[in-house]
C-alpha positions in Angstrom: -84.7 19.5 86.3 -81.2 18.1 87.5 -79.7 19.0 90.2 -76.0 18.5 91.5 -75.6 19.7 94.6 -72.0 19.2 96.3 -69.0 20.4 98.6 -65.6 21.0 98.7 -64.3 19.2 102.1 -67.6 19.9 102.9 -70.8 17.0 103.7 -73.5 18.7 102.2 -77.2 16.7 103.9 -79.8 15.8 102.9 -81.8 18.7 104.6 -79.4 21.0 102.8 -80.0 19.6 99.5 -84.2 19.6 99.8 -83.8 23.1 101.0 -81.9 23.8 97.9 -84.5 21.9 95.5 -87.5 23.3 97.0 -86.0 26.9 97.1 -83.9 26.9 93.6 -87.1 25.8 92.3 -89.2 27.6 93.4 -87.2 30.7 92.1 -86.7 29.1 88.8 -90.0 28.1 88.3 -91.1 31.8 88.4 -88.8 33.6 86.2 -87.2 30.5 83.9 -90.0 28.6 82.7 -87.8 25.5 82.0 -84.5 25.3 83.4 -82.5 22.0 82.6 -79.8 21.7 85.3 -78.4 23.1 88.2 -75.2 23.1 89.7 -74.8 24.0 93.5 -71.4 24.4 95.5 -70.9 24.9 98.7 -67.2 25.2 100.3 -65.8 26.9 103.3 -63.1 29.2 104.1 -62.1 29.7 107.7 -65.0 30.6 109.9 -67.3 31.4 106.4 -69.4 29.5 103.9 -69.2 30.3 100.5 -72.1 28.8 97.9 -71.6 29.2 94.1 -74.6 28.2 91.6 -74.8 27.7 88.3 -78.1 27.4 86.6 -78.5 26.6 82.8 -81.6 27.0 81.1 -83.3 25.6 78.6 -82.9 29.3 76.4 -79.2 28.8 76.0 -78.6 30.8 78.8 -76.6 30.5 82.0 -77.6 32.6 85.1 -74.7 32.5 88.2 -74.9 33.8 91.7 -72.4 33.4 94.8 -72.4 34.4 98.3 -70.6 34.3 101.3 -72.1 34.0 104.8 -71.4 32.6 108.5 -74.1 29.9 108.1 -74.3 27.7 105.7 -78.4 27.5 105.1 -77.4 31.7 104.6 -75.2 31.6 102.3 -77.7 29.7 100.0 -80.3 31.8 100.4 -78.4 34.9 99.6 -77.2 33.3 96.6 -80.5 32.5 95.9 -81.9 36.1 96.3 -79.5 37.3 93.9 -80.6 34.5 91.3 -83.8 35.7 92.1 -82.9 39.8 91.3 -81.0 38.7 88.4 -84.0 36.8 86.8 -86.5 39.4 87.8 -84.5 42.0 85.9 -84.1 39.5 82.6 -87.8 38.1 82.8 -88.9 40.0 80.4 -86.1 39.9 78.2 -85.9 35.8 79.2 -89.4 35.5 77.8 -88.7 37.4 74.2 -85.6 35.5 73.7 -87.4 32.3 74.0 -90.9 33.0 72.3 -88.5 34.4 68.9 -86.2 31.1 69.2 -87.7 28.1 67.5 -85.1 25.8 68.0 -82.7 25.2 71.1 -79.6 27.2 71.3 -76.6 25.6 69.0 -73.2 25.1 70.9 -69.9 24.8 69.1 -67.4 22.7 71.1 -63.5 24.4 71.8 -60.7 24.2 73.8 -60.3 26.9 76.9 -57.0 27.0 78.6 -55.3 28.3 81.4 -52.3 29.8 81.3 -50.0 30.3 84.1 -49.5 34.0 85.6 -46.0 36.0 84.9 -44.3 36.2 88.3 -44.0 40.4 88.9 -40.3 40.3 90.2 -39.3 38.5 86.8 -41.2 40.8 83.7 -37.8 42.8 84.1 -35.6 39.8 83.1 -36.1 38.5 79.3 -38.2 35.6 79.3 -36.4 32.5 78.2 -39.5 31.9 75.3 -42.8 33.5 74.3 -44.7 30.4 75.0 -47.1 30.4 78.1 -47.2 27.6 80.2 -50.5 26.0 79.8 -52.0 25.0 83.4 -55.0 23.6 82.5 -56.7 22.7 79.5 -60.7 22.0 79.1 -64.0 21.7 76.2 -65.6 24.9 76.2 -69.2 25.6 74.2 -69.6 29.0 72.0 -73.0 29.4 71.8 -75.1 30.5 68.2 -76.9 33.8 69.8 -77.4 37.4 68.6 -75.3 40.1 70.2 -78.3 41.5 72.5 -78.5 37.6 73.6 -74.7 37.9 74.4 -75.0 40.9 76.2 -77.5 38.9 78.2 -75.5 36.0 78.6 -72.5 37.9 79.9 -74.9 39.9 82.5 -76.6 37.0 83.8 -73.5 34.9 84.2 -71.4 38.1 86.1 -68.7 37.4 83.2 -66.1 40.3 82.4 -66.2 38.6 78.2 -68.4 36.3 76.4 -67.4 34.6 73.4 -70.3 33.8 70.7 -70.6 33.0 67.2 -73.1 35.7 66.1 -76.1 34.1 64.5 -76.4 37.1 61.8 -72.7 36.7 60.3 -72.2 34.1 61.3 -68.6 34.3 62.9 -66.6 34.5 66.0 -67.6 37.6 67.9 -66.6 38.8 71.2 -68.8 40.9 73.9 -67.2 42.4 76.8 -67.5 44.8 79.7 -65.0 47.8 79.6 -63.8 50.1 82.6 -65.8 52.8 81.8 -69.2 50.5 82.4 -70.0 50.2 79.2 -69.9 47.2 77.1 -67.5 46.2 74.3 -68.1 44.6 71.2 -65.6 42.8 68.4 -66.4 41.7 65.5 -63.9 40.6 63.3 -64.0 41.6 59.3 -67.0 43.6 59.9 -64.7 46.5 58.7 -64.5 44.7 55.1 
């Protein structure tokens, strides 16, 4: 398994990191059966610690956790209890999804991009054009998965929308998580 462990303005040890191995592992290794990488961030905001992870296994899915805390070493471990609850309330839905998929996951490439927010004072003026400003622009990967995999995907990864190309009809769908608490579901020309 990879691992990339790093701060922002932030020296991150070595202590820190073999404390991250050993414990990410460890937590993996029960629930995940083969991850591939992990991505570890740690950054600080006045007096508190903040670490993000970012695990991807070897399923097609992504699991992410943050915390916050006043000590660094806590932080992490907070983050990785709630790895750990996440994956114990998948496991057995982690280990269907990989004993009914022969082959790995297939990712499409895209482009994401950021747009920049309207400023509140000035959605009473008439904009001067109806193109956004683009902020950022990145690749992106649509996984191949079946809607109940999506719904995973977008649970495990604390995600408001997931974007997939569903397996059975093979086109763009869209899963998402509506006010009420329940979860949303497009599928485009399904109405044909």
């Amino acid at each position: 398994m990879r691992y990339q462990i790093s701060g922002k303005q932030i020296d991150v040890g070595e202590a820190l990191q073999t404390h991250v191995k050993t414990e990410l592992g460890s937590v993996l290794e029960k629930y995940a059966g083969r991850p591939t990488d992990a991505m570890v961030v740690f950054s600080k905001n006045a007096h508190q610690y903040a670490c993000e992870a970012v695990v991807h296994l070897s399923t097609g899915l992504t699991s992410q956790a943050s915390a916050r805390a006043n000590e660094i070493y806590a932080a992490f471990d907070q983050c990785a209890e709630k790895m750990d609850k996440q994956l114990r309330r998948y496991k057995r839905r982690l280990k269907d999804h990989h004993k009914a998929r022969t082959e790995p996951v297939e990712l499409t490439e895209a482009s994401s991009y950021i747009l920049a927010a309207t400023d509140g004072a000035a959605e009473t003026d008439e904009p001067e054009t109806l193109q956004p400003m683009i902020i950022a622009e990145m690749e992106t990967r649509i996984p191949s998965i079946s809607v109940g995999e999506a719904v995973m995907q977008m649970e495990l990864a604390g995600a408001p929308v997931l974007v997939f190309r569903n397996e059975g009809r093979d086109r763009v769908n869209v899963v998402y998580r509506r006010e009420d608490g329940n979860i949303g579901w497009i599928d485009p020309g399904a109405s044909k």
